[in-house]
DOLO-759556 format. One line per 8 residues: number of its first residue (from 1); their letters; for each residue y, z, x of C-alpha. Coordinates in steps of 0.001 Angstrom, whole numbers, plus 500000, padded with zeros to 6 digits. Each point is the difference from the previous one (the first is absolute). Last residue first. Layout:
BEGIN
NUM = a = Y,Z,X ~ ...;
//
This chain:
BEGIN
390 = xxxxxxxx = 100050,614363,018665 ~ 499418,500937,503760 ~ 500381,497088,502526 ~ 497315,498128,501801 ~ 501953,498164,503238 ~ 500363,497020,501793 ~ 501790,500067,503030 ~ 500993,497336,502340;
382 = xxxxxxxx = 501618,502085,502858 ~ 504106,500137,500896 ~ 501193,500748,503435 ~ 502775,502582,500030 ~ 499120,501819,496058 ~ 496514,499219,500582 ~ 499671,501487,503389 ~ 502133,503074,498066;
374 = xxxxxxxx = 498065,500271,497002 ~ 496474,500360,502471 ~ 502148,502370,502078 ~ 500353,501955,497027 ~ 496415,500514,499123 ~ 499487,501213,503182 ~ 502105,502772,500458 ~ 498325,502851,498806;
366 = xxxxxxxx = 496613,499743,501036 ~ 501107,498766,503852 ~ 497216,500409,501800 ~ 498107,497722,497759 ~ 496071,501045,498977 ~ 497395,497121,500497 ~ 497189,500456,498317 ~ 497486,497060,500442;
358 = xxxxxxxx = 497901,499837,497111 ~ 495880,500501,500192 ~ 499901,503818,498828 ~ 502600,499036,496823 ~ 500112,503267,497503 ~ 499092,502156,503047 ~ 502685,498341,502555 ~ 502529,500633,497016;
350 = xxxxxxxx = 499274,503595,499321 ~ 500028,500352,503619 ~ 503829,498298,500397 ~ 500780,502261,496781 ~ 498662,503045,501713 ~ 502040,500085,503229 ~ 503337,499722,498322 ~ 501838,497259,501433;
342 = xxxxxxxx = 499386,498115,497165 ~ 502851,502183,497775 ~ 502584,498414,501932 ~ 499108,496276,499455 ~ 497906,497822,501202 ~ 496352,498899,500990 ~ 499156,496774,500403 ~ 495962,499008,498829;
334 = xxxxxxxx = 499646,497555,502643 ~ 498283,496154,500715 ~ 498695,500276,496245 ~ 497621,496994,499319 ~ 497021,502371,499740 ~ 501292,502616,496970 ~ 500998,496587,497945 ~ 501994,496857,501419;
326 = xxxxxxxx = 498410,497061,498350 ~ 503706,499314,497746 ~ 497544,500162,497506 ~ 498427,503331,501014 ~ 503395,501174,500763 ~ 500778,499797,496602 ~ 496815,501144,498066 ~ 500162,503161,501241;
318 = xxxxxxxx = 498162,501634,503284 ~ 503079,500636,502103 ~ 501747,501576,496431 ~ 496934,501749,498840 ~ 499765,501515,503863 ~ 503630,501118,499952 ~ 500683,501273,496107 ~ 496627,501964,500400;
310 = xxxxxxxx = 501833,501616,502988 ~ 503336,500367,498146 ~ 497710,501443,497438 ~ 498479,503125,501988 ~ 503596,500553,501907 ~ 500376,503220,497939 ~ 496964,501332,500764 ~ 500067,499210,503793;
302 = xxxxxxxx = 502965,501580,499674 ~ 499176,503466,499053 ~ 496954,499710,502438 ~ 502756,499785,502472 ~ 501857,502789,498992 ~ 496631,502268,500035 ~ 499579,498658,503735 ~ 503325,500762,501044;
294 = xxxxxxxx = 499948,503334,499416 ~ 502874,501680,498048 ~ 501493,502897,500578 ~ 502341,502126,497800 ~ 502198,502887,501292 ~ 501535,502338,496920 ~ 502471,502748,500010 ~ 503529,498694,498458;
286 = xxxxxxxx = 500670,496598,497736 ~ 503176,497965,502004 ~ 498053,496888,500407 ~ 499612,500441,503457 ~ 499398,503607,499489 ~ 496676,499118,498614 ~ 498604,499562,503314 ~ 498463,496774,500501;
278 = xxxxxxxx = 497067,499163,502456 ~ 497559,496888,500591 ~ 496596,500090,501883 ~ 497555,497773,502003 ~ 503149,497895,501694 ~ 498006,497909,502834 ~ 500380,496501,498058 ~ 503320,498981,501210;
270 = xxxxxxxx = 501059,499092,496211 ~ 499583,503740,498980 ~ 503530,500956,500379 ~ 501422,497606,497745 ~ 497732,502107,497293 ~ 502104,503433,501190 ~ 503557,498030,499700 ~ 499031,498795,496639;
262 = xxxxxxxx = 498909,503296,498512 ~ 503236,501554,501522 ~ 502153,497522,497798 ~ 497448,500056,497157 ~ 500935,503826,500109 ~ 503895,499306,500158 ~ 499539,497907,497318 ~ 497997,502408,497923;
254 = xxxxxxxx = 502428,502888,500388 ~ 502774,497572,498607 ~ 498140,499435,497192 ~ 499159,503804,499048 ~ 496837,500693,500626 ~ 497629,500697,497390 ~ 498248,496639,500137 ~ 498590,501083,503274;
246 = xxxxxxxx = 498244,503165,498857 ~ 500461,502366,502996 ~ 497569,501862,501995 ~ 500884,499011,502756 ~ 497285,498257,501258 ~ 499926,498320,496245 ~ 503661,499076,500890 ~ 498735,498119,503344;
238 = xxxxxxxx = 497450,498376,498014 ~ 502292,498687,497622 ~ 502770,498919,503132 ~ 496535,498294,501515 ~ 499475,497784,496695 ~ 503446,499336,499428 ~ 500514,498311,503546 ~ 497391,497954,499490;
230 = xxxxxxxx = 501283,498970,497149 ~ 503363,499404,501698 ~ 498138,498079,502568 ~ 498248,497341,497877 ~ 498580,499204,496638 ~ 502536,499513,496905 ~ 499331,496221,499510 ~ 496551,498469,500891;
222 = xxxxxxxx = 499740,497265,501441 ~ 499089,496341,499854 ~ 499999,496879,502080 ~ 497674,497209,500373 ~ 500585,496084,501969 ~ 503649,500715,500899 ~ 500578,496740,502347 ~ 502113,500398,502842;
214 = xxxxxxxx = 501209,496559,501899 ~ 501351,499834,503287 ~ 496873,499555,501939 ~ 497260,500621,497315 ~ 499660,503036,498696 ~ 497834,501042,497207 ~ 501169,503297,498475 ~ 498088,502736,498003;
206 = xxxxxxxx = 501946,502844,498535 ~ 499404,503531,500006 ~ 502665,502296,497992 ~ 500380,503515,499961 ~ 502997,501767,498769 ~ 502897,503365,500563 ~ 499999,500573,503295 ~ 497871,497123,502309;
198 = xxxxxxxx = 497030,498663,499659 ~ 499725,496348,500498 ~ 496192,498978,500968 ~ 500605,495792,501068 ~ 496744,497931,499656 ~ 500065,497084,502500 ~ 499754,496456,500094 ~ 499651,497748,503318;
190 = xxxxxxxx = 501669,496493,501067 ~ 503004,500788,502211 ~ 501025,496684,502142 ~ 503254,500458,499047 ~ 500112,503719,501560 ~ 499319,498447,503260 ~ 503497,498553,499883 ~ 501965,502439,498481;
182 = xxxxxxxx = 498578,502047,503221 ~ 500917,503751,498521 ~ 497337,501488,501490 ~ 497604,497501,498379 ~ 497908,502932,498012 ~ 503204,502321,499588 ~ 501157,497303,498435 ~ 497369,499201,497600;
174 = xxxxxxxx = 500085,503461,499233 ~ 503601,500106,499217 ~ 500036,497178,497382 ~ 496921,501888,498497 ~ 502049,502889,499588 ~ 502442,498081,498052 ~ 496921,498717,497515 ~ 499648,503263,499826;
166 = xxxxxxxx = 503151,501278,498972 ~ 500756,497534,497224 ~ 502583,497614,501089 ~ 503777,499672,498950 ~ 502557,497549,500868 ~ 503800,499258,501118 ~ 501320,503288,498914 ~ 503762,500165,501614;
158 = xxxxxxxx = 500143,503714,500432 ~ 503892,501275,498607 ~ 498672,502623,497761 ~ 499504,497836,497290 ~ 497877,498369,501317 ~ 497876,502391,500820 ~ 500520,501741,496486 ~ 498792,496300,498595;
150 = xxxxxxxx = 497216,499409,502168 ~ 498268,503796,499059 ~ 500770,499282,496471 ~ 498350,497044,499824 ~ 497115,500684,501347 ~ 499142,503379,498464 ~ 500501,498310,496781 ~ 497881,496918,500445;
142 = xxxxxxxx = 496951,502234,500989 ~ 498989,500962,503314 ~ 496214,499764,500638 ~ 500468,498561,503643 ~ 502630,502735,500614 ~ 503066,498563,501073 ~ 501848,498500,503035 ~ 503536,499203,500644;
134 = xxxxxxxx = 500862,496905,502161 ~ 503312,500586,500975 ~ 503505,498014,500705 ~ 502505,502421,501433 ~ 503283,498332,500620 ~ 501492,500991,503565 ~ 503464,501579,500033 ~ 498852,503365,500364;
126 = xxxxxxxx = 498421,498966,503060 ~ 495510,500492,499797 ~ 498528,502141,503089 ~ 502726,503007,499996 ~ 497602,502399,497818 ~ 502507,500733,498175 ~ 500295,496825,497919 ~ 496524,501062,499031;
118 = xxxxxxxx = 501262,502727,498903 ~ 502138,498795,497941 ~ 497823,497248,498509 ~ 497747,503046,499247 ~ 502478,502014,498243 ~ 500865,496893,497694 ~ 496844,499266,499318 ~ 499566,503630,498763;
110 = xxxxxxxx = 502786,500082,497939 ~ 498648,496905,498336 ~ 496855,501372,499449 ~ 501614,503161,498339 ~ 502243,498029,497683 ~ 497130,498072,498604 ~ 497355,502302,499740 ~ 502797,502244,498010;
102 = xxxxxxxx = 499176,503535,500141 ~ 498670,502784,497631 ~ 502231,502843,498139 ~ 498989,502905,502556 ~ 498339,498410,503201 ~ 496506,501931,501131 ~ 497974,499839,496559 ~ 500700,495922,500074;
94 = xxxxxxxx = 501409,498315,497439 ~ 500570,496298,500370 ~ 502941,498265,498516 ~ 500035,496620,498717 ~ 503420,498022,499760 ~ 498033,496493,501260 ~ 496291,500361,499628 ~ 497408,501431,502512;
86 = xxxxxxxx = 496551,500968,499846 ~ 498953,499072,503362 ~ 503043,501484,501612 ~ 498900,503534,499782 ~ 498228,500370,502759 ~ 501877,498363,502442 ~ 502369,503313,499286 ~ 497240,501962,502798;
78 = xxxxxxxx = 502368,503469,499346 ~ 502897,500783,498286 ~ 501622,503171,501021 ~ 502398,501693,497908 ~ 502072,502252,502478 ~ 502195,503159,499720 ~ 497888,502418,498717 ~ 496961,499063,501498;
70 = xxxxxxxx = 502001,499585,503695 ~ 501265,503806,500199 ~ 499552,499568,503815 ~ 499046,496519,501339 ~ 496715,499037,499889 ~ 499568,497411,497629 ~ 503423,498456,501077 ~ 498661,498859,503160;
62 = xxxxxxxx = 497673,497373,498007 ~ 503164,498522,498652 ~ 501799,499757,503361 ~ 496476,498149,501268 ~ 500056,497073,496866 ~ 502193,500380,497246 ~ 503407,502204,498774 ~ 501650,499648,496394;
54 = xxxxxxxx = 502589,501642,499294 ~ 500341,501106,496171 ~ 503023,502506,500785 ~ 498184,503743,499332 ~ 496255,499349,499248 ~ 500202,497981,503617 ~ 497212,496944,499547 ~ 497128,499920,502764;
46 = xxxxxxxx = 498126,496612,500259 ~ 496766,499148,501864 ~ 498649,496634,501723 ~ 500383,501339,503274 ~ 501418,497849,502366 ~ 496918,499004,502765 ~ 500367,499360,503389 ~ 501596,502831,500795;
38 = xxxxxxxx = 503000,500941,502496 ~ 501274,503662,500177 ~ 503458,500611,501403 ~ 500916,503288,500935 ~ 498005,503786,500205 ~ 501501,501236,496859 ~ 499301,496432,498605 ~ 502159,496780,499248;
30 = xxxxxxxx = 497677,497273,498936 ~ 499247,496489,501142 ~ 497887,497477,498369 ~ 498179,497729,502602 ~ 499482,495902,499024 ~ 496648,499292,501312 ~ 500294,496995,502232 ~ 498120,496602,499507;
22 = xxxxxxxx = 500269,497901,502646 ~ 500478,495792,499984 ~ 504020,500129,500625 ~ 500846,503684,497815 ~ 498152,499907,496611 ~ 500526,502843,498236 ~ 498103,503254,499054 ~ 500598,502500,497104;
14 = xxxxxxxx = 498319,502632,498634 ~ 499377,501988,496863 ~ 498362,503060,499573 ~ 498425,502084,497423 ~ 499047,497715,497181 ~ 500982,497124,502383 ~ 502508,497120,500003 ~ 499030,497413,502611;
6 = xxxxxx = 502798,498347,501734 ~ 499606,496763,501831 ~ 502935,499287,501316 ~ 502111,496936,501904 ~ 503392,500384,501165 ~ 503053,497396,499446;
//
């Protein structure tokens, strides 16, 4: 039997079991013109052939952006997380990039499938083990999105044995990371902490109490279409101003490769010594044009956009329930910083502005913490009480 945690993301989803007290990160491999590629993340990203109705996910479908004739042959269905939250059974969504609409359904399903494949692949779990997962959510997830993600995952051949909001799962991994792992030190836990969760397509802080095994949500909110892909919007916009080019007139397929490049450019900035960004136009298959970008007028860009997930922080640490659970802006051991979109520079300075006395502590491992929280629970079980979404 092999313990997960697997945390479905906006634009990537990973996977990491349990594996006698460690947590590894399951790797998804790829065949490439150079060999085998292994990745931590699977790509949460679908590519449907206009010719047979295949489906392909994860790396092979992000490949097939760049293959030769691929806007004729390919609908491409980007981020699909999105599109859960207003779900019903038979509903299709329409999207300007997949002729007719999909199924959220049949597509998530597909998906689960892919990843239990590959995941299979990866040679650390036996085909003939069951999978039992935790699967985490976004803390403001409604009813819908929940269901439907357990029920494709199920029915995909994962045994769902629970599901967690994702920070309350990142606050499972902090408070290992603080005891090394020592299950035994970690009883003797007694400290709360604010978890920052921005990752590709949401934003959600949370505060937890925790208190050897048990993990009290004390305040959670979020705000729903904030993250990466917006990000990612923002540059591709600016990038099409560069080129002279009005963004909305692009043909779908000439926007996805152009978020595509946009994303690859603001990934590039995490280090902190990128000053500019650069696209040629060709990328996107328009002649004649070379935009740049500097990183300070992308950052401003953000800084407006984050404006009220930073109003959403401080009114949260300030609010009326972690005052009565005598916690408030003081009581914080750690503001926790995670997801992908947190390793850009200017959201962990946004937050050190909007909380000057916190302790900001920034994981090295953005992506993957939230599902090594759902995996320690998955293999070890917590207490966990937790503030749902209505």
């Amino acid at each position: 039997m092999a313990k997960l945690g697997i945390d479905y993301g906006t634009t990537n989803t990973v996977v990491v079991c349990s594996d006698r007290g460690r947590y590894p990160v399951v790797p998804h491999l790829s065949d490439s013109s150079v060999g085998v590629i292994a990745r931590d993340v699977f790509p949460s990203i679908a590519v449907r052939d206009r010719n047979d109705g295949t489906l392909v996910f994860g790396a092979d479908a992000e490949r097939c952006l760049f293959r030769p004739g691929a806007e004729e042959k390919f609908d491409v269905i980007q981020s699909p997380k999105r599109w859960l939250r207003d779900f019903y059974d038979g509903g299709v969504v329409g999207t300007e990039s997949v002729a007719g609409g999909f199924d959220p359904l049949i597509l998530l399903k597909y998906f689960a499938e892919s990843l239990r494949k590959s995941v299979l692949r990866s040679g650390l779990i036996s085909a003939d083990d069951q999978m039992d997962a935790v699967i985490t959510c976004p803390a403001n997830a409604n009813g819908a999105q929940r269901y439907l993600t357990r029920r494709c995952f199920r029915e995909a051949g994962i045994n769902v044995v629970g599901a967690m909001n994702e920070p309350s799962a990142a606050a499972i991994e902090f408070a290992d990371r603080l005891t090394h792992g020592n299950r035994i030190a970690a009883r003797s836990l007694d400290t709360s902490i604010g978890v920052f969760d921005l990752g590709g397509g949401t934003f959600d802080v949370s505060i937890v109490r925790i208190q050897g095994d048990n993990f009290s949500v004390v305040d959670s909110a979020g705000i729903e279409r904030l993250g990466g892909d917006d990000f990612d919007e923002v540059l591709a916009r600016m990038f099409a101003d560069r080129f002279k080019i009005g963004y909305d007139t692009l043909r779908p397929f000439q926007k996805t490769l152009l978020l595509a490049r946009a994303r690859q450019q603001k990934e590039s900035i995490s280090s902190g010594h990128v000053r500019t960004m650069s696209l040629s136009s060709q990328d996107i298959g328009i002649e004649g044009h070379v935009g740049t970008v500097s990183v300070s007028d992308y950052c401003d860009e953000i800084r407006r956009m984050m404006k009220p997930a930073m109003k959403l922080l401080v009114s949260l640490i300030e609010g009326k329930a972690a005052k009565a659970a005598g916690i408030g802006r003081n009581g914080l051991s750690a503001v926790y910083m995670v997801g992908g979109s947190s390793k850009l520079p200017v959201v962990s300075e946004l937050v050190a502005d909007a909380l000057p006395d916190a302790k900001i502590v920034m994981t090295d491992k953005p992506f993957t913490a939230t599902a090594t929280g759902a995996a320690i629970n998955s293999s070890e079980g917590v207490r966990l009480h937790e503030i749902l979404s209505r």
